[in-house]
C-alpha positions as CSV (number, residue, x, y, z in Angstrom):
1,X,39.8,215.2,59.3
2,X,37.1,212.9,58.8
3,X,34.4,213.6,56.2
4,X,30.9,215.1,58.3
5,X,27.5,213.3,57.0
6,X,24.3,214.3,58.3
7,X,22.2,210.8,57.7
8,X,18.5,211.2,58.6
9,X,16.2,208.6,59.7
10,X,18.9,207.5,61.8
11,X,16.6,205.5,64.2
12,X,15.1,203.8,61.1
13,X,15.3,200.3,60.0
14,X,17.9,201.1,57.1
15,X,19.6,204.4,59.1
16,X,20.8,202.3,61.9
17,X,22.7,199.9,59.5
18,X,23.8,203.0,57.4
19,X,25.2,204.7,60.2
20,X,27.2,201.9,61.6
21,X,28.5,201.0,58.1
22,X,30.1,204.7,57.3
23,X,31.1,205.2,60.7
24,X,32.7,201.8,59.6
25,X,34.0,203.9,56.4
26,X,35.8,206.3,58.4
27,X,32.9,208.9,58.2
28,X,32.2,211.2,61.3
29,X,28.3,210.7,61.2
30,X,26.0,213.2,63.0
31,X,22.5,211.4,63.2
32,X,18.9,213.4,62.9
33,X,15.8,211.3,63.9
34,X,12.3,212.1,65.9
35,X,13.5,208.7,67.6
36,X,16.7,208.5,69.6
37,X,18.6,205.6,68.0
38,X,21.2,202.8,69.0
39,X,24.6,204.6,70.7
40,X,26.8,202.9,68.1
41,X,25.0,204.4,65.2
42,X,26.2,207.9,64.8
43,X,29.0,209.9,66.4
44,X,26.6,212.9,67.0
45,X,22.9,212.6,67.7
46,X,20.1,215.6,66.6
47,X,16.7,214.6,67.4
48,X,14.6,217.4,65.4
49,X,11.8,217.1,63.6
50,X,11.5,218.1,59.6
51,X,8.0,219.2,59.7
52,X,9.3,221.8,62.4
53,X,11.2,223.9,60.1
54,X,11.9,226.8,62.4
55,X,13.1,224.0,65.0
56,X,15.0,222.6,62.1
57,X,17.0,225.8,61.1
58,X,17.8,226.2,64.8
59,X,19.2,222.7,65.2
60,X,21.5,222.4,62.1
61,X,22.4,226.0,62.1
62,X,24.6,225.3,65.1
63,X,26.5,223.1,63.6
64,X,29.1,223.4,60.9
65,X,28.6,222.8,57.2
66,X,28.3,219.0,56.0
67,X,30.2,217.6,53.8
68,X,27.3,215.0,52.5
69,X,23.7,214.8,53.2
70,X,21.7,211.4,52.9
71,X,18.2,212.0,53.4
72,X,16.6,208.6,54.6
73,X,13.8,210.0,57.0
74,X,9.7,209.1,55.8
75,X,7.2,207.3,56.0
76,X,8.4,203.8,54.8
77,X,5.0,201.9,56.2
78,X,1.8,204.1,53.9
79,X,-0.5,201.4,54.5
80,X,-0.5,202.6,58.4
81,X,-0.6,206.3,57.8
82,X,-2.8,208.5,56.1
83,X,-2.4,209.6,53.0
84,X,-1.9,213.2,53.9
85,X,0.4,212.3,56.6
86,X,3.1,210.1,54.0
87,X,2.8,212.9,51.5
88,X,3.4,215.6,54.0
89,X,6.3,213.9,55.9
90,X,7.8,212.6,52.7
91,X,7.5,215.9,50.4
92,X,7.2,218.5,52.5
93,X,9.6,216.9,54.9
94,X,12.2,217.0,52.5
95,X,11.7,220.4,51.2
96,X,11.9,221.9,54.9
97,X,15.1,219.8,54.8
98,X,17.1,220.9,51.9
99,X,16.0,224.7,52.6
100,X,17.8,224.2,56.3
101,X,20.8,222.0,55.0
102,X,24.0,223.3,55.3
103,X,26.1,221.3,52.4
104,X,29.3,222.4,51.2
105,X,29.9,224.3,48.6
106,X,31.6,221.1,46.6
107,X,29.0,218.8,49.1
108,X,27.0,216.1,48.0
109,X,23.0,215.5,48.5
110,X,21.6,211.5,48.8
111,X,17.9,211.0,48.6
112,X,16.2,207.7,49.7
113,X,13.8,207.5,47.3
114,X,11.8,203.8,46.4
115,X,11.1,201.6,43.5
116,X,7.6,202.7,44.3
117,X,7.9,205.6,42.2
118,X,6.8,203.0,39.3
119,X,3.7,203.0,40.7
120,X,3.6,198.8,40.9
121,X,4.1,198.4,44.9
122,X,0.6,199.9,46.1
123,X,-1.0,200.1,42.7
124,X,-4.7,200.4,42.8
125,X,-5.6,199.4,39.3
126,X,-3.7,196.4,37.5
127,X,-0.7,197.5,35.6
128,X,2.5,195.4,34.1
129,X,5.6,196.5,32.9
130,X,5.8,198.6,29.5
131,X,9.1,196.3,28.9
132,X,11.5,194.2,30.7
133,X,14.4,194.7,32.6
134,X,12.5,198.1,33.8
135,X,15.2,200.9,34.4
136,X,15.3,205.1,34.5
137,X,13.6,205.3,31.2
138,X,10.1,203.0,32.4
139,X,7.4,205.4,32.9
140,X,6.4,206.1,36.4
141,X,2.5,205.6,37.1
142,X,2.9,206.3,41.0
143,X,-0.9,206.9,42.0
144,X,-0.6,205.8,45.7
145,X,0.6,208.4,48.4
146,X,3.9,206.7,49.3
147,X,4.6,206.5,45.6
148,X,4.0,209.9,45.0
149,X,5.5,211.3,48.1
150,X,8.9,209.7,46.3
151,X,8.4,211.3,43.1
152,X,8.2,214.7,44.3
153,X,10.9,213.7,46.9
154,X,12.9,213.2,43.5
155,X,11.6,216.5,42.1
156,X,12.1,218.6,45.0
157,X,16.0,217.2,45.0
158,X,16.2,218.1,41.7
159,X,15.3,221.5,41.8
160,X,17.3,221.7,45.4
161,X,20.0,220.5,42.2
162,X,19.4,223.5,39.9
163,X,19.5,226.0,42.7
164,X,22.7,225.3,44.7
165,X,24.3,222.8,41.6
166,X,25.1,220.0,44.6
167,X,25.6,217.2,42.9
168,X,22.5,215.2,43.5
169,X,21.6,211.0,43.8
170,X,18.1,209.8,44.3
171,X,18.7,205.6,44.9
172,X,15.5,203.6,44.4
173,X,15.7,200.6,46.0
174,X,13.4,197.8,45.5
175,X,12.5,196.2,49.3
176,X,15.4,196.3,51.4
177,X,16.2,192.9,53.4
178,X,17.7,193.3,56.7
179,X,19.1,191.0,59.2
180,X,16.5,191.1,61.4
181,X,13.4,190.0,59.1
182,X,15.6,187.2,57.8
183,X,12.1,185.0,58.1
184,X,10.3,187.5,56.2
185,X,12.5,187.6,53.3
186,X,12.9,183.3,53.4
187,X,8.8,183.4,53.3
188,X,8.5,186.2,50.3
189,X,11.4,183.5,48.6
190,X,9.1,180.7,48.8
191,X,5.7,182.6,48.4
192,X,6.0,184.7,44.9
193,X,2.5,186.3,44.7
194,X,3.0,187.1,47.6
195,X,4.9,190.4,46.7
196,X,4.5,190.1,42.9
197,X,3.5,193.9,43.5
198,X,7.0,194.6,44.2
199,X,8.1,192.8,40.8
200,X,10.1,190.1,42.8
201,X,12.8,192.8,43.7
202,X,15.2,193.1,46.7
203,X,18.5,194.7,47.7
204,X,20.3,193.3,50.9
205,X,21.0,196.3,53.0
206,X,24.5,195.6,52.9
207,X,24.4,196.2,49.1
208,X,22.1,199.2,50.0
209,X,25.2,200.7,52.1
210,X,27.5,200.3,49.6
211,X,25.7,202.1,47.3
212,X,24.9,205.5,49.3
213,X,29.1,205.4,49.7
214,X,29.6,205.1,45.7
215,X,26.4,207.9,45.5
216,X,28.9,209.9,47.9
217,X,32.2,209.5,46.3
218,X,31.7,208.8,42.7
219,X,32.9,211.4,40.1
220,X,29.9,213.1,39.5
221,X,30.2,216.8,38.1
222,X,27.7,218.8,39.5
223,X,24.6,216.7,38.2
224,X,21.1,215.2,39.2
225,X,20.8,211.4,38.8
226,X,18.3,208.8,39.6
227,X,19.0,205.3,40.0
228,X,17.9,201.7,41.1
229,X,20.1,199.5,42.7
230,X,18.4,196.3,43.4
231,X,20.2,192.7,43.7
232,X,21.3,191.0,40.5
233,X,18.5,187.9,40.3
234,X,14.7,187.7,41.5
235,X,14.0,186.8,44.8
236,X,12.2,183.5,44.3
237,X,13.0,180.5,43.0
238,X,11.2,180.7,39.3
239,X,12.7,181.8,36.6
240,X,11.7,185.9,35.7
241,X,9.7,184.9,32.5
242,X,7.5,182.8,34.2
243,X,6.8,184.6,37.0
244,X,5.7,188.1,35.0
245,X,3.7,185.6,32.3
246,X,2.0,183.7,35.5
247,X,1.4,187.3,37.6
248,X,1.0,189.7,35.0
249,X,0.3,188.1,31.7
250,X,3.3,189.9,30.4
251,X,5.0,188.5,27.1
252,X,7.3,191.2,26.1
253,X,9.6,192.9,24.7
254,X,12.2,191.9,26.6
255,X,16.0,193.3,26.4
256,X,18.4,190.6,24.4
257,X,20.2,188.6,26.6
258,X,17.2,188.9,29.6
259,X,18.8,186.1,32.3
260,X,16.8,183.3,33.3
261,X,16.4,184.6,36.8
262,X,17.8,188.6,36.6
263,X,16.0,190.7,38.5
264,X,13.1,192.3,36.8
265,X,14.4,196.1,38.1
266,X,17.8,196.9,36.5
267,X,20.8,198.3,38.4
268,X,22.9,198.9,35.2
269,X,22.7,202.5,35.2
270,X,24.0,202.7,38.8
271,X,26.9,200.2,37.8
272,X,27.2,202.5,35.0
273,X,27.2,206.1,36.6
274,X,28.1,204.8,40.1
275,X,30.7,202.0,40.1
276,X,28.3,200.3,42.3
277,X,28.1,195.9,41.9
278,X,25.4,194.3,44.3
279,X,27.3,191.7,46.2
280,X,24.7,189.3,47.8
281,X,22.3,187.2,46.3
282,X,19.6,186.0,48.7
283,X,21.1,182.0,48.9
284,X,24.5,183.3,49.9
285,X,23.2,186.0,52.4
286,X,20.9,183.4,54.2
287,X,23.3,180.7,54.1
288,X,26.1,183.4,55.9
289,X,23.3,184.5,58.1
290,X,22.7,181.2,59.4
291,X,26.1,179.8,59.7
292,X,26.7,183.0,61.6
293,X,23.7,182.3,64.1
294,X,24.2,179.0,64.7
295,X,27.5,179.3,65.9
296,X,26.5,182.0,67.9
297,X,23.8,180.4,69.4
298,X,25.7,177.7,70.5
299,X,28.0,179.9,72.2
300,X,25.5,181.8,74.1
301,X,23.7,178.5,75.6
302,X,27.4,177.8,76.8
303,X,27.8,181.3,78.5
304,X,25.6,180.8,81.5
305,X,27.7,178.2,82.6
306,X,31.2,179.1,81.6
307,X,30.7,182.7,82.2
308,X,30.8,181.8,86.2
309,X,34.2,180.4,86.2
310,X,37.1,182.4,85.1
311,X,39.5,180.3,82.9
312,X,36.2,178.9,80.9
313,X,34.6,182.6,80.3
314,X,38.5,183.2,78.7
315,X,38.0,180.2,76.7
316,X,34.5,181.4,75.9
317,X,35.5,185.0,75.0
318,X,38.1,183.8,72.6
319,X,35.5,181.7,71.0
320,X,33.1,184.0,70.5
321,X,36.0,186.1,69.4
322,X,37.0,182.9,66.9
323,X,33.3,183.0,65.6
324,X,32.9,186.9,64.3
325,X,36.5,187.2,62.7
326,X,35.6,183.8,60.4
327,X,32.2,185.6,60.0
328,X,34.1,188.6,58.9
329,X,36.1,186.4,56.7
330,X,33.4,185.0,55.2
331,X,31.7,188.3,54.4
332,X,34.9,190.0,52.5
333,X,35.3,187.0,50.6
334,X,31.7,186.9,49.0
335,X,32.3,190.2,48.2
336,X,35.1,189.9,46.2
């Protein structure tokens, strides 16, 4: 029988690709959003909301015990919220969550939680890193709501951790690039102080998938971790040094053996503890992406035509069909 995993945020940017990727996996996913998301996300759909917590322990006490619980829903946009509203949708959120959840006893708890909690995305006084590559042991100076909202996220799993003993992930990302913002993420490339606030950071969400699975099925022993996973390199096309001297007037220290361009965030403790290896770089991924929707797109200016005649919408269809298994193709062999 197929593994049960409750994924929040569902509807969300990252939930909808998460949902579609472990179902994917082989995992029987049961969905829980405010918004009702795409059919092919989950296999089983709860729209509840956390800050409802008697609603809450209604809905998922019907239901049978999970086997993993990955906890995406929040705030992920601060700057159009209140304050109040991010830290009581993130935090309390959370808790009202993990005092309904029904895990197994051997069951596993994933928390979304953000880079953020260094307190460089939304800082409102200049900071700079206290050394370079930052990783689990860089202080976190989170003053902003959404910052904060993360770190007691993280603190809330972790006493959720010393209560029940579920082993416990909290995965902080850097910003995750999707698919669909594929101009967004080619602008931040070419346009560094642009998101110098995020130190140049990224994971592709496909990377981001992967690594909830490993935070699922790694051999863990009943223990609380927090990690980043971010992609290997920067996101621009200047080299690390120079873009923390030019943006932050930061000289050192710097690890030995700091790459040229390596991503300012480090992911080694997740390669470490988790087995996890980010796949995509941001040249590959656009270059797939592109080859991908080009051939596509030529294919679809055919299909108003060929679609009217029977022997050309066959020739179409296998096409197409031609198209997404050399896309697939392409996909397993960058990540090998």
């Amino acid at each position: 029988m197929a593994e049960k995993v409750l994924v929040t945020g569902i509807a969300g940017h990252i939930g909808k690709h998460l949902g579609r990727f472990l179902k994917a996996e082989g995992y029987c996913v049961v969905g829980l959003d405010l918004h009702v998301p795409p059919e092919d996300t989950c296999d089983e759909f709860l729209q509840c909301d956390l800050l409802e917590p008697e609603q809450l322990s209604r809905t998922l006490g019907r239901l049978s015990r999970f086997d993993r619980l990955v906890h995406l829903a929040a705030i992920v946009a601060p700057t159009e919220s209140p304050d109040d509203a991010v830290l009581k949708t993130n935090a309390v959120g959370t808790y009202s969550l993990l005092k309904a959840a029904r895990l197994k006893q051997n069951g596993r708890l994933v928390y979304m939680s953000s880079e953020s909690v260094l307190g460089f995305a939304f800082a409102r006084r200049p900071l700079k890193p206290a050394f370079v590559p930052v990783d689990e042991t860089h202080p976190t100076w989170a003053h902003d709501a959404y910052g904060l909202s993360k770190l007691l996220g993280e603190k809330i799993c972790r006493a959720y951790h010393y209560e029940t003993e579920t082993t416990t992930v909290c995965l902080r990302p850097p910003w995750v690039w999707i698919p669909e913002e594929i101009q967004l993420c080619k602008s931040l490339v070419e346009n560094p102080g642009e998101w110098a606030h995020s130190l140049w950071a990224y994971v592709v969400v496909d990377d981001l998938n992967s690594a909830v699975r490993d935070a699922m099925t790694a051999p863990l022993e009943k223990r609380f971790f927090a990690l980043f996973v971010a992609a290997a390199e920067n996101g621009t096309r200047i080299p690390s040094r120079l873009l923390l001297q030019t943006y932050y007037h930061f000289t050192g220290p710097y690890a030995d053996g700091f790459g040229e361009y390596e991503s300012v965030i480090s992911s080694a403790s997740a390669r470490a503890t988790l087995g996890w290896q980010p796949k995509w770089g941001w040249k590959d991924w656009f270059g797939t992406l592109e080859a991908h929707n080009t051939a596509a797109d030529t294919l679809f200016r055919m299909a108003a035509n060929n679609l009217r005649d029977p022997e050309r919408e066959a020739r179409f269809r296998q096409a197409l069909k031609r198209v997404n298994e050399k896309h697939s193709r392409t996909l397993k062999r960058l990540a090998e």
